[in-house]
C-alpha positions in Angstrom: 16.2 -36.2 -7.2 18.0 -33.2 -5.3 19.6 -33.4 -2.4 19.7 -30.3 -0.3 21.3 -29.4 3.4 20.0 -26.4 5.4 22.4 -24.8 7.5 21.7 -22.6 10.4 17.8 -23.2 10.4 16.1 -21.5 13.5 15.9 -24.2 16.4 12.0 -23.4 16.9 11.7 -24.4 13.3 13.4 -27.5 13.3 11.5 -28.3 16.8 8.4 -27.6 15.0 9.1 -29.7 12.3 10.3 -32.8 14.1 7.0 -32.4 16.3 4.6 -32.5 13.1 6.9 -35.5 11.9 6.1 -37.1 15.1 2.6 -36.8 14.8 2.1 -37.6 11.6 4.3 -40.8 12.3 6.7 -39.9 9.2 11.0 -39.7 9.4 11.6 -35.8 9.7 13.3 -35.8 6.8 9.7 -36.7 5.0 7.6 -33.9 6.7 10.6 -31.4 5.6 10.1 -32.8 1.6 6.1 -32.5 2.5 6.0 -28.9 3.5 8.6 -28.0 1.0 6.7 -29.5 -1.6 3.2 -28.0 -0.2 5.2 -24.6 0.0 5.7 -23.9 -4.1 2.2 -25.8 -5.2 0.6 -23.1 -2.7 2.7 -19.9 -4.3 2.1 -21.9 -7.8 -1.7 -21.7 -7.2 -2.0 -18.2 -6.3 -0.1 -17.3 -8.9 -2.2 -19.1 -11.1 -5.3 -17.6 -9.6 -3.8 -13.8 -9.8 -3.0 -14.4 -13.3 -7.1 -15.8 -13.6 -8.2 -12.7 -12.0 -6.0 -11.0 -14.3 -7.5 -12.3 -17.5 -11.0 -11.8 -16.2 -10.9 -8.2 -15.2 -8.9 -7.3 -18.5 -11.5 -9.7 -21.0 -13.9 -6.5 -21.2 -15.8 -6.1 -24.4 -14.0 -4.7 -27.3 -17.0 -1.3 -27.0 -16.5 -0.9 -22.7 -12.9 -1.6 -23.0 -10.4 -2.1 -19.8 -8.9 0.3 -17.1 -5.2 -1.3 -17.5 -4.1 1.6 -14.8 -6.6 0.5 -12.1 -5.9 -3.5 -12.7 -2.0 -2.6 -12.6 -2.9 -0.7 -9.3 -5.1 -3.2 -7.8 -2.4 -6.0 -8.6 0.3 -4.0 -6.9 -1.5 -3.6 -3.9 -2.7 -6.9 -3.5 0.7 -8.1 -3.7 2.5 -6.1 -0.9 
């Protein structure tokens, strides 16, 4: 296991945090490791569902053939 310190982390964040802790009836330091943890499986999972979409719209029959410009284009927009 990692240990990690955060330095200069916004009060309203912190606040927001120890008031989730609070209800949730779990040490700070757990709800930090829980949305942390919740954070990369949620950017993990869209990845993995772009990359899905990816292989679906570029899986065309070998006669119709696939628009690489136009899934590039939609891709890029779609991601900001």
């Amino acid at each position: 296991m990692a240990d990690l310190k955060v330095r200069q982390l916004d009060e309203r964040v912190a606040r927001a945090l120890k008031t989730r802790a609070s209800r949730r009836g779990v040490s700070l330091e757990e709800e930090v490791r829980t949305t942390l943890a919740a954070s990369v499986a949620a950017r993990r999972d869209a990845f993995r569902r772009r990359a899905a979409a990816l292989r679906a719209a570029t899986s065309a029959s070998p006669r119709k053939g696939t628009d690489s410009a136009r899934t590039i284009r939609r891709e890029r927009d779609a991601s900001g």
